[in-house]
N, C-alpha and C positions, 0 to 999 in steps of 0.2 A: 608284469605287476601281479601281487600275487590276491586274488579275488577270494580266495578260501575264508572264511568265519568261523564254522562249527561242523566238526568233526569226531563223530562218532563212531566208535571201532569196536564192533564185533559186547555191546557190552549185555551183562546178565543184570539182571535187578530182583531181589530173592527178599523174602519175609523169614523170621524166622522167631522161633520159640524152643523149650526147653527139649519139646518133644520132636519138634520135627521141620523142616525145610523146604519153601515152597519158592520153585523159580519160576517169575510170572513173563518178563522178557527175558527172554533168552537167544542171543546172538545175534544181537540188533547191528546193524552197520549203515550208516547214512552220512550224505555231507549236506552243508547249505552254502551257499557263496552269499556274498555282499547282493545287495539288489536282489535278488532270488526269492519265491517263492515256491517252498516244500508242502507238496499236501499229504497230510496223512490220514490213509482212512481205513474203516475197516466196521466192522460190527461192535457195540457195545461189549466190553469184558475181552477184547482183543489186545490190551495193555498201552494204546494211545495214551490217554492219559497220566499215565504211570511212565513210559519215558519223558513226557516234557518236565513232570515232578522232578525225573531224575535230573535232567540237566538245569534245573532252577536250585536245585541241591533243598527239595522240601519234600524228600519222602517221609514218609511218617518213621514213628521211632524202633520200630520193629523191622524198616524196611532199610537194605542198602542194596548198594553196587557192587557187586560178589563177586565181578568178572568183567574184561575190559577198561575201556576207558573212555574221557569225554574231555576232545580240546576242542578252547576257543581263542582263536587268533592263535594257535602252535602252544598255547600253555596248558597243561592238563587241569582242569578245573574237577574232576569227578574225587580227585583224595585231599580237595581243601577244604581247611575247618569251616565252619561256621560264620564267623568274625569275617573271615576271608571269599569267603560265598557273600556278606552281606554288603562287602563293597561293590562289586560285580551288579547281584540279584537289584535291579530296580533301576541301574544305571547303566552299564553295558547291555546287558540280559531282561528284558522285561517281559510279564506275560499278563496276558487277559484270560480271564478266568471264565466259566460257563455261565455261571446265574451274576452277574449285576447286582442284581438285590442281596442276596444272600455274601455278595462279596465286600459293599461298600459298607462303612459304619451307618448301621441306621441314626445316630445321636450326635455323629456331627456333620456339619455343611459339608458340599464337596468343594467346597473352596479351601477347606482347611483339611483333607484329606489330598488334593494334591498339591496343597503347602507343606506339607509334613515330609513330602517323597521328595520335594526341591530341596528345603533346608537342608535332609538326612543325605543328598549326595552332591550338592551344590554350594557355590561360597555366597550364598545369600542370605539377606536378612531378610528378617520378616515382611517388610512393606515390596520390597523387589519379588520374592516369592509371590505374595499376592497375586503383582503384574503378571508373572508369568502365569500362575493359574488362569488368572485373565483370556492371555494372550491362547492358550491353549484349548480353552472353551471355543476361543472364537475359531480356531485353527481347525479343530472339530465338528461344526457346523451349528452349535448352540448359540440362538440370537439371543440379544439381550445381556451375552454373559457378565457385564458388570453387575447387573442381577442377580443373577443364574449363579455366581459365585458363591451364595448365602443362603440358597436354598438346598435341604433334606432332600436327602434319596427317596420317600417316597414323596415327594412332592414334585418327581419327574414321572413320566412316561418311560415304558420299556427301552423304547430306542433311544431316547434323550440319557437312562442311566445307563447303555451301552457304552453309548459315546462319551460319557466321560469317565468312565474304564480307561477307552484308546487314552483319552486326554490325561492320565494318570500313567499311564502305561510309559506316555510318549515323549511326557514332562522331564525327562533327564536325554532325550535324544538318544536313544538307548540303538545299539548294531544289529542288535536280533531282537524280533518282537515273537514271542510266542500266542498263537489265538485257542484256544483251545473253547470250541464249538461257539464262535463268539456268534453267530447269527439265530442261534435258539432260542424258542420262544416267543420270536419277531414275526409281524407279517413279511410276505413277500415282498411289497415295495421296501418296505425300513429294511431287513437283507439287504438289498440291492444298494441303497443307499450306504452302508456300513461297510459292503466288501469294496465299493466305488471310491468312499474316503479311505480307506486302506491302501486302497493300490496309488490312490493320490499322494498320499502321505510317504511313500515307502517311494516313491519316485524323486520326494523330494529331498528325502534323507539317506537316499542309498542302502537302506536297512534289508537285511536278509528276516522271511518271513517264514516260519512255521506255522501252519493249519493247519486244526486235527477238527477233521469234520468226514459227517456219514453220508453228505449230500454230494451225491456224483455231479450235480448239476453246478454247483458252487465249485466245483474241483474243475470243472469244462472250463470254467471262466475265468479262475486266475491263476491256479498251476504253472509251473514253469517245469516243475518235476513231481513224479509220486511216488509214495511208499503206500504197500499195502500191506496192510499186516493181519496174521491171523492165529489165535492162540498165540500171541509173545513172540509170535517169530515173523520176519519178513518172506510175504510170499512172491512178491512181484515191485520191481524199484525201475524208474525208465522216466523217462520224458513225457510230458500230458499227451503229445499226437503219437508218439508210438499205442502208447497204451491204448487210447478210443480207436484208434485205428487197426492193431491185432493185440487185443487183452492175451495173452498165456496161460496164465493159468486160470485154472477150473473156478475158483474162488472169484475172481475178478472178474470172469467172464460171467457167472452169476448174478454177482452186485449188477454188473452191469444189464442184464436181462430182468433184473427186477424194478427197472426202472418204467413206470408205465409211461404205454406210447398210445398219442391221438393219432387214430385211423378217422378216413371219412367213415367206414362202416362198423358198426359194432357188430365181430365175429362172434360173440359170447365166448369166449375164452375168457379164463379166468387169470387174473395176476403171478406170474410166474414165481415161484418162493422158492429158498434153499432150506432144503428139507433139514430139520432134526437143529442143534443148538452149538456154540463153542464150548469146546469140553471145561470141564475144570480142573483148578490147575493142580488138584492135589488127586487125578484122576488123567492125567495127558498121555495121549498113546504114542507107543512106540514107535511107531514108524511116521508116516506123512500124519499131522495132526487134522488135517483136513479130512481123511480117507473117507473113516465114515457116510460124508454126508459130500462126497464126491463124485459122478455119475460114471466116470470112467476111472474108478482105481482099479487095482488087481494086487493082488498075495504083496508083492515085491513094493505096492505103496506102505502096507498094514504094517509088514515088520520092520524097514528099513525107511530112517530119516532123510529125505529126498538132497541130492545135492544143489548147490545154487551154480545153474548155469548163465554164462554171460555172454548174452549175443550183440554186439557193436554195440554195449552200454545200456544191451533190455534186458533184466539179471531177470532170472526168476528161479524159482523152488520149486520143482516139479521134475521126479522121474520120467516122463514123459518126453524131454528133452535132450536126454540122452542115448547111448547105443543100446544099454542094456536093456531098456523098454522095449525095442527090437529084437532082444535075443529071446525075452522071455514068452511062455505059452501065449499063444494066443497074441503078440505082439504085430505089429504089423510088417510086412514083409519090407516097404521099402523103406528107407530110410529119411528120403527126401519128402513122402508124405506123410510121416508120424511127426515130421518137424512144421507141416503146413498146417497152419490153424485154422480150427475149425470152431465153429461157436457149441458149446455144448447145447444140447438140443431144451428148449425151454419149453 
């Protein structure tokens, strides 16, 4: 049986104007199965959210798909119109978007904002619509919802207008749900509460789940797979225990060291950080895009684009994993210890 959903091959996502041509993903490749959960994370301005635009087919008007392609269920969805994206977008494909507020209509209920998403892909009328919006409050943990249907977005709570995002999101029983930073802005308990209904929800509908978030800690606890991305490109793709278990590359080894840790003693060290910024993209260096602000690159990072090696399904982007890292000055003699990882020194 075949468990595959969305399938992303090698694609570019580029802006463009009279003058000049900016490519912000570049040679992205990923899959998500049915049931699945993909995290994706990375540093602000790392192009996360500009691939999930790409596969909901809402990049902005300047922006397309210049390169590769995006199937879901074996059909190519990245060169369909519009019209044809709008049957799909809401229905098969849903996504939850970062701010809540800023997302839902402030002017009308959310009962009639997730009536509108049932009628527009559902054979329902009006008063059956309703129910389901009903039905779907309550499915998302909102007491009350026969009330709750008829009240304005700011007449909820952050986490109450989260939750019925999901409940919009989830109202056509949609295959793949996309989250993009859905726990922002939330205390810690309401997080915990929200990635809890998610994983309940996505147990019960078998949906494949994409999340794009910066929190490694949210990524420990429902991952099943991750991509890490940096400057538009993936630098590390693997399984959530491979990765906490030996990160690869320099980048992710990072994120992960800047994660603060409770000792019984405080040594006065100070918070580990990765030095300097993600370049930009109308300024992106030639060789590893990382280099820069990398602790162990050398000449052979700076001018040459790293290849992606793949070790039993832990891919990563980094010269370092290869012979020629070996060959070069200064490289290390044996071969079997340039491939042992080591934590970059924090």
């Amino acid at each position: 049986m075949d468990n595959g959903l969305l399938e992303v091959n090698n694609i570019q996502v580029s802006f463009e104007n009279k003058k000049s041509k900016l490519t912000i993903v570049d040679g992205l490749s990923f899959n998500v199965n049915k049931g699945e959960t993909l995290c994706v994370v990375g540093e602000s301005g790392c192009g996360k959210s500009l691939t999930s635009l790409s596969i909901m087919g809402l990049l902005p008007k300047t922006g397309k798909i210049s390169g590769g392609q995006i199937k879901f269920k074996n059909n190519i969805i990245s060169t369909k119109s519009e019209r044809e994206m709008s049957k799909i977008r809401g229905n098969q494909i849903s996504m939850i978007f970062q701010e809540p507020m800023t997302s839902l209509n402030p002017v009308l209920t959310i009962g009639k904002q997730i009536i509108e998403t049932v009628m527009l892909h559902e054979k329902l009328n009006k008063k059956e619509a309703r129910m389901r919006a009903i039905e779907m409050l309550r499915l998302v943990g909102i007491s009350s919802p026969e009330n709750r249907v008829d009240a304005y977005p700011h007449e909820l709570s952050g986490g109450m207008r989260q939750r019925v995002m999901i409940a919009i999101a989830l109202s056509c029983n949609p295959e793949l749900l996309i989250a993009d930073e859905p726990t922002t802005a939330l205390d810690v308990t309401i997080q915990a509460q929200i990635l809890e209904l998610m994983k309940e929800l996505q147990v019960k509908m078998d949906m494949g789940i994409i999340l794009i978030t910066h929190d490694l800690a949210v990524v420990s606890e429902v991952a099943d797979r991750i991509l890490v991305m940096y400057a538009g490109k993936m630098v590390e793709y693997t399984t959530r225990e491979k990765l906490f278990a030996n990160p690869l590359h320099p980048y992710t080894q990072g994120l992960l060291n800047c994660i603060p840790k409770l000792t019984d003693e405080d040594d006065g060290e100070d918070l580990y950080v990765i030095k300097g910024s993600v370049p930009s993209p109308d300024a992106m260096p030639a060789g590893c895009r990382f280099a820069d602000r990398c602790p162990i690159a050398r000449d052979l990072c700076v001018s040459n684009p790293p290849p992606i090696v793949n070790d039993d399904g832990h891919e990563v982007a980094c010269w370092r994993y290869t012979d020629k890292w070996d060959t070069e000055e200064g490289g290390l003699k044996n071969v079997s210890e340039s491939r042992r990882i080591e934590k970059v020194p924090s």
